[in-house]
Z-matrix of the N, CA and C atoms (Angstrom, degrees):
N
C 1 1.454
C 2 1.527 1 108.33
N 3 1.696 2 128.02 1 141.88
C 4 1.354 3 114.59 2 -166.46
C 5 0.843 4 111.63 3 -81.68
N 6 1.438 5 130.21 4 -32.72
C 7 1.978 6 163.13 5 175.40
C 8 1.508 7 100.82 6 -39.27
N 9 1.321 8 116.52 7 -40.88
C 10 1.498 9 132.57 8 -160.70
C 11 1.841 10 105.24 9 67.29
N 12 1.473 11 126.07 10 -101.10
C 13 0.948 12 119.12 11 -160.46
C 14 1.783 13 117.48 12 -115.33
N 15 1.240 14 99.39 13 24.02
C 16 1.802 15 124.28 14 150.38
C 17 1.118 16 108.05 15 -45.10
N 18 1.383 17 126.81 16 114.60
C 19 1.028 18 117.39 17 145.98
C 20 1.929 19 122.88 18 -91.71
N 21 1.251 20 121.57 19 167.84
C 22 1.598 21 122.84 20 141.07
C 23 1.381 22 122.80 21 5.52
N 24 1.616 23 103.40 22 -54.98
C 25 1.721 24 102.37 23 -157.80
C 26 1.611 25 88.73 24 -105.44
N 27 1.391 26 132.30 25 -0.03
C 28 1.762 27 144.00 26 174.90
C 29 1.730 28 81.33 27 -70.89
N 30 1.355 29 122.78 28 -55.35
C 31 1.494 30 104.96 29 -114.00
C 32 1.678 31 83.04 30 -111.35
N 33 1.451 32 118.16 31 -16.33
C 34 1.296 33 123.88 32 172.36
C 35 1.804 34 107.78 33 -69.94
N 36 1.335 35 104.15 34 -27.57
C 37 1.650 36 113.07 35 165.82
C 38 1.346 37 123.32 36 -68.47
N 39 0.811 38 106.56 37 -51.63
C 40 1.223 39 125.82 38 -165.49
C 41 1.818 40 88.52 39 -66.66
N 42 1.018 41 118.06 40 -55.87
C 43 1.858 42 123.22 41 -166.62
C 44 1.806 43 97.53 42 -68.59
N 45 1.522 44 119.66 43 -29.84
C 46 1.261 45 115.53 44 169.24
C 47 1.620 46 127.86 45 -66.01
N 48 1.822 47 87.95 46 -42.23
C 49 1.868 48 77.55 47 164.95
C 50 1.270 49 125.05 48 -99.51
N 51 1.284 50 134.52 49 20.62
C 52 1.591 51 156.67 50 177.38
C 53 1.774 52 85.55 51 -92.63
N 54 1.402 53 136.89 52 -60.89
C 55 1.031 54 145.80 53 161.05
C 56 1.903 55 126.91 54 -29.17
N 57 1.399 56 96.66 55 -48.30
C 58 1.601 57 111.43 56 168.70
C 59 1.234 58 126.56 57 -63.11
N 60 1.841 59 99.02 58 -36.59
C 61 1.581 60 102.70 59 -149.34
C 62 1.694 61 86.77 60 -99.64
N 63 1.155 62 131.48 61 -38.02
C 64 1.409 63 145.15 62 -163.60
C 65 1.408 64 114.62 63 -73.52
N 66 1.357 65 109.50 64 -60.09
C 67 1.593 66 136.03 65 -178.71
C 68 1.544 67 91.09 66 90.73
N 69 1.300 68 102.27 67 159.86
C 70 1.414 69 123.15 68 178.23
C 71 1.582 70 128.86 69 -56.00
N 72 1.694 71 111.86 70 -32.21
C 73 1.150 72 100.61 71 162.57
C 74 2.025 73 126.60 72 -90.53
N 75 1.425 74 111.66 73 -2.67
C 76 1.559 75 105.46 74 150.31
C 77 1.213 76 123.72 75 -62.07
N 78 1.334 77 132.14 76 -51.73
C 79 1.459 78 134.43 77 -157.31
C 80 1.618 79 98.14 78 -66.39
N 81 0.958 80 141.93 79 -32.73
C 82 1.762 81 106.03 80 -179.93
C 83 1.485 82 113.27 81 -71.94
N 84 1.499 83 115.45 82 -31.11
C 85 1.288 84 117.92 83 179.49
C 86 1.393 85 108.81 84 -55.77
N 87 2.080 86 111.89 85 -39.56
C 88 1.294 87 96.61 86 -165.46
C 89 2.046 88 114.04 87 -80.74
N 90 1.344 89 100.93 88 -5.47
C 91 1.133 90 111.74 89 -173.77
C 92 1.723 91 91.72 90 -67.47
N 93 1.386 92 118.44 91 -42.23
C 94 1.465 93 108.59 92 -146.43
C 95 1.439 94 94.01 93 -81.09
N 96 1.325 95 109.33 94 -13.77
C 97 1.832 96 102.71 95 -163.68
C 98 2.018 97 97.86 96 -95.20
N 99 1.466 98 94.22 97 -8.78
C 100 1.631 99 97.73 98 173.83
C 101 1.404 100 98.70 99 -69.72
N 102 1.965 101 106.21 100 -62.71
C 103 1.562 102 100.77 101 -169.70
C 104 1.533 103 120.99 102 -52.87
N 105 1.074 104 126.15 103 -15.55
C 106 1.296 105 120.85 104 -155.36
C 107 1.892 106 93.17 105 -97.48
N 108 1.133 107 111.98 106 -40.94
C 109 1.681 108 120.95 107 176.98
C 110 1.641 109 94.25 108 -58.16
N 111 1.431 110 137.21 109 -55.54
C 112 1.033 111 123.16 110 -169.72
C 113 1.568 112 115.65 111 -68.07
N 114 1.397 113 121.37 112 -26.53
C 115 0.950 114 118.76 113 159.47
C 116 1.491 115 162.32 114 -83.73
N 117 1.547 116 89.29 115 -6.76
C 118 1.781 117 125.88 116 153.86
C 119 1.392 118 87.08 117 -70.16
N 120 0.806 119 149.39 118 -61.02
C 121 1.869 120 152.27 119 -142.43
C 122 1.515 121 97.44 120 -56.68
N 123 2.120 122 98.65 121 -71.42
C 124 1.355 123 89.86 122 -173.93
C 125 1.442 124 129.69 123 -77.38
N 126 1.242 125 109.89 124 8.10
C 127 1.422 126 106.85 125 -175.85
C 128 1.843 127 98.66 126 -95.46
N 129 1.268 128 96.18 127 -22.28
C 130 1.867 129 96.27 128 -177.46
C 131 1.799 130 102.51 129 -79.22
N 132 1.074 131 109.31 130 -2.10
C 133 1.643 132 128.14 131 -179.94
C 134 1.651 133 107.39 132 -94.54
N 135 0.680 134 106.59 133 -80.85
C 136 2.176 135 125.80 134 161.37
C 137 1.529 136 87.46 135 -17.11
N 138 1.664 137 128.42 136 -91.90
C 139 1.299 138 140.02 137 -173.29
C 140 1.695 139 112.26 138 -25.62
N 141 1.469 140 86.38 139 -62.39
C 142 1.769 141 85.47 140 -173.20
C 143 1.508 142 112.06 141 -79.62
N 144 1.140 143 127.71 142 -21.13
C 145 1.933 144 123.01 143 154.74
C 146 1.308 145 108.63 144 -68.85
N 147 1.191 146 142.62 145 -8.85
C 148 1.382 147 138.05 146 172.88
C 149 1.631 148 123.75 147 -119.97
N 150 1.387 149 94.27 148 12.33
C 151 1.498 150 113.07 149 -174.57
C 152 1.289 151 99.76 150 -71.25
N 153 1.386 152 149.55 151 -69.44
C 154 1.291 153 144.37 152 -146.91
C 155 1.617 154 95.17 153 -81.05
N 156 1.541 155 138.80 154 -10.22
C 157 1.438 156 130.88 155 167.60
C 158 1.809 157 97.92 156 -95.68
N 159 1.226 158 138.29 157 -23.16
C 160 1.780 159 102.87 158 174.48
C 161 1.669 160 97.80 159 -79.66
N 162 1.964 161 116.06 160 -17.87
C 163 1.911 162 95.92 161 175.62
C 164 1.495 163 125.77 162 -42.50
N 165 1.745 164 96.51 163 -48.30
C 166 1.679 165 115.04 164 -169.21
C 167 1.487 166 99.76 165 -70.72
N 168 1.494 167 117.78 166 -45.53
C 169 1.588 168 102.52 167 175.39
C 170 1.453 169 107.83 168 -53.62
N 171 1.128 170 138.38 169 -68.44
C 172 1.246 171 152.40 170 -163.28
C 173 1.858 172 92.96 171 -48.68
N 174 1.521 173 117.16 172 -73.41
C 175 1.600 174 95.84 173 -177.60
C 176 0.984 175 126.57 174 -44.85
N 177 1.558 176 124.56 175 -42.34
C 178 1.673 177 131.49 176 176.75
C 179 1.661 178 103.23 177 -49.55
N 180 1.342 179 105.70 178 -39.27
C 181 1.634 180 103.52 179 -174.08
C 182 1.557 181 127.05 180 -81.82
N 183 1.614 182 90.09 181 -12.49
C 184 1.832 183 88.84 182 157.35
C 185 1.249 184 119.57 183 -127.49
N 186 0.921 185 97.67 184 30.91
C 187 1.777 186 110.31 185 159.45
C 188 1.574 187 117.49 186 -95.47
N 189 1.239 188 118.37 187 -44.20
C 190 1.597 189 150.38 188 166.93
C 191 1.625 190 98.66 189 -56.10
N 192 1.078 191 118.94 190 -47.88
C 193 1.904 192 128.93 191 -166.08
C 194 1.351 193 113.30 192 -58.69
N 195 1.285 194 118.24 193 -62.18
C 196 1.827 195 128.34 194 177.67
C 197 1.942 196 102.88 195 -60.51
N 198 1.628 197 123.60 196 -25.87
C 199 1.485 198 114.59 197 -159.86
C 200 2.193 199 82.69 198 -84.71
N 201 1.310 200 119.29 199 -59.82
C 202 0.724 201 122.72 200 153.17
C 203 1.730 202 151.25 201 -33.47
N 204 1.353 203 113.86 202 -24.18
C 205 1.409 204 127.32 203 131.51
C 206 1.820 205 121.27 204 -45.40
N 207 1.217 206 97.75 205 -55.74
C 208 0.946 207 120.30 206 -143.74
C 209 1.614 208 114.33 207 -67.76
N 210 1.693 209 87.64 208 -37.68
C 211 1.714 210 115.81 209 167.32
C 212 1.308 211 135.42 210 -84.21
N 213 1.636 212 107.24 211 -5.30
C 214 1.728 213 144.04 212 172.38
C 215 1.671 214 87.23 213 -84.92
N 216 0.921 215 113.14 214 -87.65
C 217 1.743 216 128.32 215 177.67
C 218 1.819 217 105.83 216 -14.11
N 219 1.897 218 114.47 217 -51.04
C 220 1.263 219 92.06 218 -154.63
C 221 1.812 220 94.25 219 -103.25
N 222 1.401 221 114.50 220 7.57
C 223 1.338 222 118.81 221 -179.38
C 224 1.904 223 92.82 222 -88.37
N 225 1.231 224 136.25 223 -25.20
C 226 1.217 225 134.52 224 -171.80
C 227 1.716 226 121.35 225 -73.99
């Protein structure tokens, strides 16, 4: 569970005084600006665990680029 030891009646509280302090027409906005933070997050997460595989793509791809120039160039 991500909450750890939240329960139901934690999180039904918790949405009651998020509810008090906000009023009813903030909370979807603040929901959307939650989802969207959590989802910059994991994608800024994704990037940096996959960072050292687009480097090696990327060197392979300019290493490959100049032989390939090169063979455009003498077909032209």
């Amino acid at each position: 569970m991500p909450f750890g030891n939240i329960g139901i009646g934690g999180l039904v509280l918790i949405l009651i005084i998020a509810l008090i302090i906000f009023g009813p027409s903030k909370l979807p906005e603040l929901g959307r600006a939650f989802g969207r933070t959590l989802s910059e997050f994991k994608n800024g997460t994704k990037e940096l665990l996959g960072d050292s595989d687009s480097k090696e793509r990327l060197d392979d791809h300019t290493k490959k680029e100049p032989v390939q120039n090169a063979a455009e160039q003498k077909q032209a």
